[in-house]
C-alpha positions as CSV (number, residue, x, y, z in Angstrom):
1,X,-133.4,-60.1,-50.2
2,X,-135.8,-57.4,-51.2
3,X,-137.8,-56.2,-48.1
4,X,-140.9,-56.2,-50.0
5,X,-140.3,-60.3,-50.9
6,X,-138.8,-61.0,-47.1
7,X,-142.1,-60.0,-45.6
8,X,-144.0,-61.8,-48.0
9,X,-141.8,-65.2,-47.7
10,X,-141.9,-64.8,-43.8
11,X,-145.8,-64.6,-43.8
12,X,-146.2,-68.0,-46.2
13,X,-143.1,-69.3,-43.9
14,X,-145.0,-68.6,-40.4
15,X,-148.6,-69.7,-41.8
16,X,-146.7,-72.9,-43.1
17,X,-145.4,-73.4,-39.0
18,X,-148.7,-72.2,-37.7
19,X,-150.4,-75.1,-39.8
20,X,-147.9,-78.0,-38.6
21,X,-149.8,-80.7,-36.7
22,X,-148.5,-79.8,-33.1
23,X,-148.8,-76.2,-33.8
24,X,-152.3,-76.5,-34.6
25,X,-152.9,-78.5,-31.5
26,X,-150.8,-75.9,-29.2
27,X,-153.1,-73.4,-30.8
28,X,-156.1,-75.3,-29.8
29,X,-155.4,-76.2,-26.5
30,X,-154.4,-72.6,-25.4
31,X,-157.9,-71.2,-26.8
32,X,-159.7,-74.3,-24.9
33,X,-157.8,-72.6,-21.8
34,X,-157.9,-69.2,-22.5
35,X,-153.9,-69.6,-22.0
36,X,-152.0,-67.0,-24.2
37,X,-148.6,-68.6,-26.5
38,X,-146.2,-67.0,-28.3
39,X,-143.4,-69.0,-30.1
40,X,-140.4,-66.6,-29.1
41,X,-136.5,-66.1,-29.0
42,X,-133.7,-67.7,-31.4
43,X,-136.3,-69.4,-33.3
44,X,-138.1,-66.1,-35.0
45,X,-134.9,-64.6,-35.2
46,X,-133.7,-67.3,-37.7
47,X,-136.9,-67.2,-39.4
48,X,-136.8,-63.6,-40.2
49,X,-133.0,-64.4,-40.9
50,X,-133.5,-67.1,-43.1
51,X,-131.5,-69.4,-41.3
52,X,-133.3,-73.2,-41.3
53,X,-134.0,-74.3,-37.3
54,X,-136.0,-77.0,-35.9
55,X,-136.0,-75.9,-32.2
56,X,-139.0,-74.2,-31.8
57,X,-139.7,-72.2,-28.1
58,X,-142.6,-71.3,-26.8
59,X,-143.5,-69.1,-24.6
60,X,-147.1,-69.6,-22.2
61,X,-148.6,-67.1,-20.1
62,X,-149.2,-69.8,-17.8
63,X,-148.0,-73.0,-16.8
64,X,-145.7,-74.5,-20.3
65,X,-145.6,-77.9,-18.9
66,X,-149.2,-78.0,-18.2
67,X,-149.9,-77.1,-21.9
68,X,-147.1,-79.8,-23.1
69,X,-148.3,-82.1,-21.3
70,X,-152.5,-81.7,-22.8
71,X,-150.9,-81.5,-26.5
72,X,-148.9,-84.4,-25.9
73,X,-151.9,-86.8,-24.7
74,X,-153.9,-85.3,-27.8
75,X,-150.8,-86.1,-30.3
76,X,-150.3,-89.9,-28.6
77,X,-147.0,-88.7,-28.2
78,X,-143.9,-88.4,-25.3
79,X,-143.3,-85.4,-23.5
80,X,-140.1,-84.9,-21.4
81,X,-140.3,-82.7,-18.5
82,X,-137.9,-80.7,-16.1
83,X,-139.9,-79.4,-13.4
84,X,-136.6,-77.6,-12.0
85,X,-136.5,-75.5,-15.0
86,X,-140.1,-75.7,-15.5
87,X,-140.1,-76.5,-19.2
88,X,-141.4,-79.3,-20.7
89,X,-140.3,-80.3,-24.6
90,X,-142.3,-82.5,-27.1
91,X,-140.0,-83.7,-29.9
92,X,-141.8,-84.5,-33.7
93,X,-140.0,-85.7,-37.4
94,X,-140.7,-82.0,-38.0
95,X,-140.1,-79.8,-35.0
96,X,-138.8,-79.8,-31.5
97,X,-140.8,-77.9,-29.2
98,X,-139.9,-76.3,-25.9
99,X,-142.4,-75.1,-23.7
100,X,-141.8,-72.7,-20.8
101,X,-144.2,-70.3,-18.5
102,X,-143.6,-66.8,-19.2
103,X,-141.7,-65.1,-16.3
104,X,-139.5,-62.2,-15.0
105,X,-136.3,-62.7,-13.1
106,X,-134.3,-60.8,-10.4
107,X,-130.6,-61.4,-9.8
108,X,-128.3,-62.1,-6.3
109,X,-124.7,-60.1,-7.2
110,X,-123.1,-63.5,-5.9
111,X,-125.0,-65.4,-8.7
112,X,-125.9,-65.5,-12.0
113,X,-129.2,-67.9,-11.1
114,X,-132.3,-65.6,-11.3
115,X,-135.1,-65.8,-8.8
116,X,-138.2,-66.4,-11.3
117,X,-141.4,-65.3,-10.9
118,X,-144.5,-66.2,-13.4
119,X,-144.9,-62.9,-15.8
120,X,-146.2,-62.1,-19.2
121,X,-145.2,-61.7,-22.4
122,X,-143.9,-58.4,-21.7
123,X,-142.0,-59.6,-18.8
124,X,-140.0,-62.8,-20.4
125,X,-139.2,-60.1,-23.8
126,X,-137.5,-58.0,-20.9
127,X,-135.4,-60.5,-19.2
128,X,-134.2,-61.9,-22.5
129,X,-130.6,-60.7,-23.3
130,X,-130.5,-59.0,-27.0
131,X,-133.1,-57.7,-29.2
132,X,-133.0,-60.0,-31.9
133,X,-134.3,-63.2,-29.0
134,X,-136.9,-60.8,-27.8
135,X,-138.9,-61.4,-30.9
136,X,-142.6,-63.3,-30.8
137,X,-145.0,-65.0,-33.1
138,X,-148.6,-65.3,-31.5
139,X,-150.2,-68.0,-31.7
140,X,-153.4,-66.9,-30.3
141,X,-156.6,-66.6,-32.5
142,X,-157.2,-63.1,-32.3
143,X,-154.0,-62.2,-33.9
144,X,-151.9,-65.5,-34.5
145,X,-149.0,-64.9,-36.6
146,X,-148.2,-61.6,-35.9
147,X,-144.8,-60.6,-34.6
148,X,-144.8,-58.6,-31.5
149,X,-141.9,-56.6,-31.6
150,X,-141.1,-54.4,-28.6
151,X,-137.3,-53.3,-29.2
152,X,-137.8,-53.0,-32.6
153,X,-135.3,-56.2,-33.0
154,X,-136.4,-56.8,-36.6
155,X,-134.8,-53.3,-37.1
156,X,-131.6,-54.2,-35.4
157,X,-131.8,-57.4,-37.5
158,X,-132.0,-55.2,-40.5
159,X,-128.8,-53.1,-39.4
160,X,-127.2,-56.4,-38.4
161,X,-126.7,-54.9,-35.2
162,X,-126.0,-56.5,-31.4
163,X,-128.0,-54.5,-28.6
164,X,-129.5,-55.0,-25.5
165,X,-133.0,-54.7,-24.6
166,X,-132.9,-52.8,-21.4
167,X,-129.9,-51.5,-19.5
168,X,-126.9,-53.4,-20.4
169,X,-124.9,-53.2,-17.3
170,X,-127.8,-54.3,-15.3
171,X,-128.3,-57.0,-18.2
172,X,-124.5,-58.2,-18.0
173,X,-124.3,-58.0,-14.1
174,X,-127.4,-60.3,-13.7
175,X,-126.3,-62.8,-16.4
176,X,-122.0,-62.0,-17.0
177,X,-123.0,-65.1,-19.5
178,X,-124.9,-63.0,-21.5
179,X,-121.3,-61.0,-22.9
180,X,-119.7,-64.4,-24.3
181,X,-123.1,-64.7,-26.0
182,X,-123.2,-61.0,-27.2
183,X,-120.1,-61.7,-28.7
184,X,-120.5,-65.2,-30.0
185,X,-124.0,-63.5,-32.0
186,X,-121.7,-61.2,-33.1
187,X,-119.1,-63.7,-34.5
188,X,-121.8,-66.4,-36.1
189,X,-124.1,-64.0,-37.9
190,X,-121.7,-61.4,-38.8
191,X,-123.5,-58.6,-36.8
192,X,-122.0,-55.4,-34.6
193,X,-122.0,-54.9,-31.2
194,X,-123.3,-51.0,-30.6
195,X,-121.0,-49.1,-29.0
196,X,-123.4,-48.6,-25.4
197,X,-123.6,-52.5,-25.0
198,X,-119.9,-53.1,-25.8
199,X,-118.3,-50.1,-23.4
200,X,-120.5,-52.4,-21.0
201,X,-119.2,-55.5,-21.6
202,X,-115.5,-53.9,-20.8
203,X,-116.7,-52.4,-17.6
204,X,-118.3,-55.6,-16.8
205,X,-115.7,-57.9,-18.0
206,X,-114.7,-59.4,-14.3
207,X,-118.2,-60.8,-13.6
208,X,-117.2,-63.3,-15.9
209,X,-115.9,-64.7,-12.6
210,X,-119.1,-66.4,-11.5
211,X,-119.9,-68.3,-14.7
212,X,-119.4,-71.9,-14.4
213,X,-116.3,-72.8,-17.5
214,X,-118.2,-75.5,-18.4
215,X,-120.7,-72.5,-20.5
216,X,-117.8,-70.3,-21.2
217,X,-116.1,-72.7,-23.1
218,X,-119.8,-73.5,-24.9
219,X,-119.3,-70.1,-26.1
220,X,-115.9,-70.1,-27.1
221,X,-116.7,-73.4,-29.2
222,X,-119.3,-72.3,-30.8
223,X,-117.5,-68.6,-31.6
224,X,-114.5,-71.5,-32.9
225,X,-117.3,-73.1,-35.2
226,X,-118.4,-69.5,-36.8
227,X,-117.6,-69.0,-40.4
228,X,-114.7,-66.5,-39.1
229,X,-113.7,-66.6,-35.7
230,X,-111.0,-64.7,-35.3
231,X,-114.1,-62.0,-35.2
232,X,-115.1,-63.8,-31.8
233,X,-112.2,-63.7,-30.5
234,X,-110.9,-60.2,-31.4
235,X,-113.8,-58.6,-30.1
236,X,-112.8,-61.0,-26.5
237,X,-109.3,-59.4,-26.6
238,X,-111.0,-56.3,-27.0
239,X,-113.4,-56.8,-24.6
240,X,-111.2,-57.4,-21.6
241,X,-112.5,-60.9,-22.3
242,X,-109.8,-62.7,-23.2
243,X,-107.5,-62.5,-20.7
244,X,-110.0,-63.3,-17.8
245,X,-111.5,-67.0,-19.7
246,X,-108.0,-67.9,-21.6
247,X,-105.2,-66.2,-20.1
248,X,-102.5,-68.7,-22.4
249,X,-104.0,-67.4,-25.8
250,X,-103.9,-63.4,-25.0
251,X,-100.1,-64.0,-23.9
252,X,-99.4,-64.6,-27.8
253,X,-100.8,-61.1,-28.3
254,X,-97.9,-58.3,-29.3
255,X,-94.8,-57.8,-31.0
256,X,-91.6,-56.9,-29.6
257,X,-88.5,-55.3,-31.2
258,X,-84.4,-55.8,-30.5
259,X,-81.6,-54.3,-32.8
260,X,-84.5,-53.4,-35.6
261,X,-85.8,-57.2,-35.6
262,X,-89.3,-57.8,-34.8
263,X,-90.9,-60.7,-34.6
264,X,-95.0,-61.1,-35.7
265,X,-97.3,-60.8,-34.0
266,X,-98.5,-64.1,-32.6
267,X,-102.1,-63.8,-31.7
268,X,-102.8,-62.2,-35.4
269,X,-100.7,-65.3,-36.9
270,X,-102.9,-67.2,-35.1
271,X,-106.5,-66.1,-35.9
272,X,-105.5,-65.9,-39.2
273,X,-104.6,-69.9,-39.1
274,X,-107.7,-70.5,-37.4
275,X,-109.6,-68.9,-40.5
276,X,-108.0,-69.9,-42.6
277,X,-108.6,-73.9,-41.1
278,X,-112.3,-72.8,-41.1
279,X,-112.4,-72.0,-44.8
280,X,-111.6,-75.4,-45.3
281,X,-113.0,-77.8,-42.0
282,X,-115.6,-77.9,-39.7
283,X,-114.0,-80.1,-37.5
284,X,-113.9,-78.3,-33.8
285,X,-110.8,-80.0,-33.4
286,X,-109.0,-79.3,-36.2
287,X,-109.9,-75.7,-35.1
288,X,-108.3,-76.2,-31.6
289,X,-105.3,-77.4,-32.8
290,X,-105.3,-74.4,-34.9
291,X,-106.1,-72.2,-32.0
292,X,-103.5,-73.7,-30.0
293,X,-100.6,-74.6,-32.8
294,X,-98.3,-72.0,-31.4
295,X,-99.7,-71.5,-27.7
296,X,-95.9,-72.2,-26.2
297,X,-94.0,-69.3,-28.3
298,X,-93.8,-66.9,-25.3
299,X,-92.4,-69.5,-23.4
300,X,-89.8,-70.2,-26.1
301,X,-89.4,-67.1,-27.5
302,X,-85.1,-66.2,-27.3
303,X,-83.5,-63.1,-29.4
304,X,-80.2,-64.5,-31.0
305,X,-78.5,-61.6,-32.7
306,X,-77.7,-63.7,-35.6
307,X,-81.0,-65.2,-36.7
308,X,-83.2,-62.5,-35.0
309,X,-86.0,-63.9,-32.5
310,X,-86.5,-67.8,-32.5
311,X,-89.4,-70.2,-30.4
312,X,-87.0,-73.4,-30.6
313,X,-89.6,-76.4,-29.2
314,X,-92.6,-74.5,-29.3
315,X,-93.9,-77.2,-31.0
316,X,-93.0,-79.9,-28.0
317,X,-93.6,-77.7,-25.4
318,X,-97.4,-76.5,-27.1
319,X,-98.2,-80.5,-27.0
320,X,-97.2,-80.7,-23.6
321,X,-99.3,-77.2,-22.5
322,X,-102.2,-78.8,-24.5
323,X,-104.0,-81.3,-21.5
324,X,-103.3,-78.7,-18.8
325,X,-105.5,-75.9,-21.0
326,X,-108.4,-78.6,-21.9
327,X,-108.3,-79.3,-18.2
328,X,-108.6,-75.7,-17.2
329,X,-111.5,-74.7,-19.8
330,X,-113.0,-78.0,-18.9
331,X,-112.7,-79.6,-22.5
332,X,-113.1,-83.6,-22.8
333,X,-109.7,-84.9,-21.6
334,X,-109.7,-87.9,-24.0
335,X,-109.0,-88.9,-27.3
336,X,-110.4,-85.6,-29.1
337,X,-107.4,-84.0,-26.7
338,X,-104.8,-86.4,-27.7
339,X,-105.5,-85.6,-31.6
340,X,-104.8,-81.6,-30.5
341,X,-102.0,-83.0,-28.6
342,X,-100.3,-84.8,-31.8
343,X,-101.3,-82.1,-34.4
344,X,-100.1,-79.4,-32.1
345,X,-96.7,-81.5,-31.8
346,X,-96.6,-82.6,-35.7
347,X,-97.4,-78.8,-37.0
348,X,-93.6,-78.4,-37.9
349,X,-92.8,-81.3,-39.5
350,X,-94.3,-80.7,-43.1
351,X,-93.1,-77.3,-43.3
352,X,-89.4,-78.9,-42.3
353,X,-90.0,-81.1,-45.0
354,X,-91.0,-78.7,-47.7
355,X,-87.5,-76.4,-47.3
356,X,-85.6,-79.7,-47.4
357,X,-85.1,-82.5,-49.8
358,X,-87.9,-84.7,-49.0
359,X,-86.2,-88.1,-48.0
360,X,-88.1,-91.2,-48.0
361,X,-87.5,-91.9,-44.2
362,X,-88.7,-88.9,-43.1
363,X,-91.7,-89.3,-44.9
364,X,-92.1,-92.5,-44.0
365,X,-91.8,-91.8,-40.4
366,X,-94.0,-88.7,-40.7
367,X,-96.8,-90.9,-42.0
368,X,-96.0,-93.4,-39.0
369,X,-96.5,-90.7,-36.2
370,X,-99.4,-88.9,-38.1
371,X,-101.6,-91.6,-38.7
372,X,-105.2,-91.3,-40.0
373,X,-104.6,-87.8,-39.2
374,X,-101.9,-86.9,-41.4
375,X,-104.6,-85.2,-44.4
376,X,-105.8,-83.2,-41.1
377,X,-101.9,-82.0,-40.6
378,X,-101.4,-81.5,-43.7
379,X,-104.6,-78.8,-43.9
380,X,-103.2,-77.5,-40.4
381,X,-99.7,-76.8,-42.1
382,X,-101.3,-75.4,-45.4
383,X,-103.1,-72.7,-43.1
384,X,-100.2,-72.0,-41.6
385,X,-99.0,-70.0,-44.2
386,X,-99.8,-66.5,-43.2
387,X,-97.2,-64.3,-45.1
388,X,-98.3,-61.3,-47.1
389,X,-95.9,-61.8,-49.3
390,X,-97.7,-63.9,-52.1
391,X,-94.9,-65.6,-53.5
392,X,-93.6,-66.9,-50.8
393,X,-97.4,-68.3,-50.1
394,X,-97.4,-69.9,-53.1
395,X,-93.8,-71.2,-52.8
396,X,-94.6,-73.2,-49.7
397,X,-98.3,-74.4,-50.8
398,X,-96.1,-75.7,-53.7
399,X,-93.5,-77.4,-51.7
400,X,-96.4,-79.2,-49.6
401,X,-97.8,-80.5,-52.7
402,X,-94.4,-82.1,-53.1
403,X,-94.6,-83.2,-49.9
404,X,-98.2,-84.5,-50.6
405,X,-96.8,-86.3,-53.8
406,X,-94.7,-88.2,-52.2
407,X,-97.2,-89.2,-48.9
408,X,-99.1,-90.8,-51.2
409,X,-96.1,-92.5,-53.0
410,X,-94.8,-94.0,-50.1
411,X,-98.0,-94.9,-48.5
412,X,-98.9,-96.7,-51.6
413,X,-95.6,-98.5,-51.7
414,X,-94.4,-99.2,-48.4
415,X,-98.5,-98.9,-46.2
416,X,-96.6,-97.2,-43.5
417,X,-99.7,-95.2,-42.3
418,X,-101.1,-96.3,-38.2
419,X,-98.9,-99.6,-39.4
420,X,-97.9,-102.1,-37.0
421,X,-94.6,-104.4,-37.1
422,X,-95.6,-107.3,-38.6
423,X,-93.4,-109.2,-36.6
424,X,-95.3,-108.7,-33.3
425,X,-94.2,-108.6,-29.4
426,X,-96.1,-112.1,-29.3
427,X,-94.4,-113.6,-32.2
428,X,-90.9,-112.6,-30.2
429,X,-92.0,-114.0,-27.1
430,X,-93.3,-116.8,-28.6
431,X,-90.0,-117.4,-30.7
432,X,-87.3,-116.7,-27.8
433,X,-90.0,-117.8,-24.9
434,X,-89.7,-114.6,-23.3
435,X,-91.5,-112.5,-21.0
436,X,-92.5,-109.2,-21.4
437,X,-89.0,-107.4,-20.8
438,X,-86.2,-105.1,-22.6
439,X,-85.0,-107.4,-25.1
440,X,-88.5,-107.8,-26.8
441,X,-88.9,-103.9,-26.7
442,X,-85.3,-103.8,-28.5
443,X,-86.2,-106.4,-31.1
444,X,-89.7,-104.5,-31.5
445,X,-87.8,-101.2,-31.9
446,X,-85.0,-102.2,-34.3
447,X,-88.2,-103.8,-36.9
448,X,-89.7,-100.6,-36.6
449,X,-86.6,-98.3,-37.3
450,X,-85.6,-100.5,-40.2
451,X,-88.5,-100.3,-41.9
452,X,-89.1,-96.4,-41.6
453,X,-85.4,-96.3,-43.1
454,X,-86.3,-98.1,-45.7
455,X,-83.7,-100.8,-44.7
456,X,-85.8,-103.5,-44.7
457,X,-90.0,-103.6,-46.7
458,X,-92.6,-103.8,-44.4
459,X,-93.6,-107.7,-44.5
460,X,-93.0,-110.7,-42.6
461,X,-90.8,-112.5,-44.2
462,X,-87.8,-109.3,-43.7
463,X,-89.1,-108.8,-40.3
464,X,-88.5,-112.1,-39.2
465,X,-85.3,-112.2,-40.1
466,X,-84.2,-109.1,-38.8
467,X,-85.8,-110.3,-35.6
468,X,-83.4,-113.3,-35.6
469,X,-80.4,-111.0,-36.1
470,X,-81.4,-108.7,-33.5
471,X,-82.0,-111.9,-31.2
472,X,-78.1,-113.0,-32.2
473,X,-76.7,-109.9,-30.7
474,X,-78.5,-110.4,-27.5
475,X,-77.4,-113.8,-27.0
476,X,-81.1,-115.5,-27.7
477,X,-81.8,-118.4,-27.9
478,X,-84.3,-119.6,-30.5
479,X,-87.3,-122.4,-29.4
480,X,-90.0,-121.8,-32.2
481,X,-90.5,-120.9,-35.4
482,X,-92.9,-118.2,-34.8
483,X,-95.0,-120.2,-37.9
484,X,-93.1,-119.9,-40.5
């Protein structure tokens, strides 16, 4: 956008904030005071970025809960206050509003907690941890609406540029937080880290130590979520990062050579996967698996002078890696992992299915271990196409429509997908007057494998009878009719 119209959109866009309801009330109530506000941080910076936001901080040169508190009892409204922080936040249909007392912070080496003293303006735009969140609208009647820009982070906005506001080792050393973040900005909004506040995220790097992994893997989520995050994670390889918070994923990193073979390079196959899932998804978890679809390939990687370098299993032995990394990045250890778990285990299959002829019990039995997730898989396996060869790209996106063709083919004929026996465990029980044991796992087992061979449809009527057969062989003796 022209300069010239930017500046003129921004000034009807911050008179249209400065006019809401609450606004207007904050603005009051700080001139019955004589209290000075500024709204301040991510909140200008998406404004003058032109990125919609909601979340709306502000800034008091006094006590922000006091001030929340007053506007909410003038509004008739809630306010929700956390006196150890010492913000208070008012939420409206249009806005959510943050309120904090301005400060400035000192740092123990040990700890990445600051010891906060109240401060000005001046003082809170110092502490902050990149020029582009140092930016603030007044809101005071002398001069409401003006920017106050002491970095010149509009400039650096301009320039789509990553910086510091003060010394960036002292900045990284107080806050080691503050380099995941420099790099996740850098990864979301497409910006570049200058040169004097990278070089001090490298020396820096191992002060990473003392942030919690709960917030580091906040960052790395939200770098997985950019628009392209191999960016993020690049500049964390780069950075020294990497290796410190997710020591698994730098291991993919290089290429070795033996008797002029070479294999790829794993960790660039696997950035480009994850992009490549991004163009397509937003699902975080779809981008884990993605992330994580060939973690176990140093483990498995052998050099067989016949077929070059292979990473037999890496597919099993990925699945099984997968709890043991959500549990050391602290990542929900529940269903969300399990779907990693399976797509991470199932990643191979399709492919497998595309160089062959495409049987219908291997597609059946593809859709019985996918599930509900076999479209995700199938997106997975599409991005998993990374050759630079076109051709052969377009041979295998051509095979998996095949593939595709005949999912939905079978799944319309046969309803295989998340399907369960029709003849159940309780029907057997019921039948032979069993108790849960080895013979009604047997029984269960041969319905199921009949049916993904295609030896028998998937209905009652064919179950049943198989059931009886199966019963025969094991000497069974039969008591009910299970209803029929």
């Amino acid at each position: 956008m022209d300069k010239t119209i930017l500046e003129q959109v921004l000034r009807e866009e911050i008179m249209e904030i400065l006019s809401l309801p609450v606004i207007t009330t904050v603005r009051e109530t700080i001139e019955e005071k004589n209290i000075r506000a500024y709204i301040i941080g991510g909140f200008v910076r998406d404004l003058i970025l032109q990125r919609k936001s909601k979340d709306i901080d502000i800034v008091v040169e006094g006590s922000g809960i006091d001030i929340a508190q007053t506007v909410a009892a003038k509004l008739n409204t809630g306010v929700n206050v956390f006196k150890n922080f010492g913000t208070a936040m008012i939420k409206t249909p249009d806005v959510e509003i943050e309120f904090v007392g301005a400060r400035k912070e000192s740092y123990r080496r040990e700890s990445r907690k600051p010891i906060v003293e109240t401060g000005t303006l001046e003082d809170d735009q110092n502490r902050r941890d990149f020029t582009v969140n140092t930016l603030a609208i007044s809101l005071n009647a002398n001069d409401a609406g003006c920017i106050v820009d002491p970095f010149d982070g509009i400039t650096d906005m301009e320039k789509k540029l990553i910086r510091t506001p003060l010394n960036p080792d002292i900045t990284f050393s107080d806050d080691p937080l503050r380099m995941l973040r420099a790099i996740r900005f850098a990864s979301v909004l497409d910006f570049c880290i200058v040169d004097e506040t990278f070089d001090a995220i490298q020396r820096n790097a191992e002060r990473i130590a003392i942030v919690s992994k709960e917030r580091i893997c906040d960052e790395i989520n939200k770098i997985i979520l950019s628009n392209k995050p191999s960016t993020g994670f690049l500049l964390l390889a780069q950075s020294g990062l990497l290796k410190l918070v997710f020591p698994q994923l730098m291991l993919l990193q290089g290429v070795e050579s033996k008797n002029g073979k070479k294999h790829k390079d794993n960790f660039e196959h696997t950035l480009q996967v994850l992009d490549n899932v991004a163009l397509k998804s937003d699902n975080l978890w779809l981008r884990w698996a993605a992330l994580l679809h060939d973690i176990a390939k140093p483990a498995t990687k052998k050099f067989d002078d016949s077929v070059g370098w292979t990473f037999h299993g890496h597919e099993f032995l990925g699945s099984k890696m997968v709890p043991g990394i959500f549990k050391y990045l602290k990542l929900p250890l529940n269903d969300k992992m399990k779907y990693v778990q399976k797509l991470v285990a199932l990643h191979l299959r399709p492919i497998i299915l595309a160089q062959e002829e495409v049987t219908d019990s291997a597609v059946r039995r593809l859709l019985f271990d996918a599930g509900e997730d076999i479209d995700d898989l199938m997106m997975l396996c599409d991005a998993d196409i990374t050759s630079k060869n076109r051709k052969t790209v377009d041979k295998h996106l051509n095979n998996f429509q095949l593939v595709r063709t005949k999912l939905k083919e079978i799944e319309e004929k046969d309803s295989i997908r998340n399907f369960q026996p029709p003849v159940s465990g309780e029907i057997i029980m019921q039948v032979y007057n069993l108790q849960p044991s080895r013979e009604v796992g047997i029984i269960k087992n041969a319905i199921k494998e009949a049916i993904l061979d295609g030896v028998i449809k998937n209905n009652y009527e064919e179950a049943y009878k198989l059931m009886q057969m199966e019963a025969e062989k094991l000497g069974l003796t039969q008591i009910s009719d299970g209803g029929i």
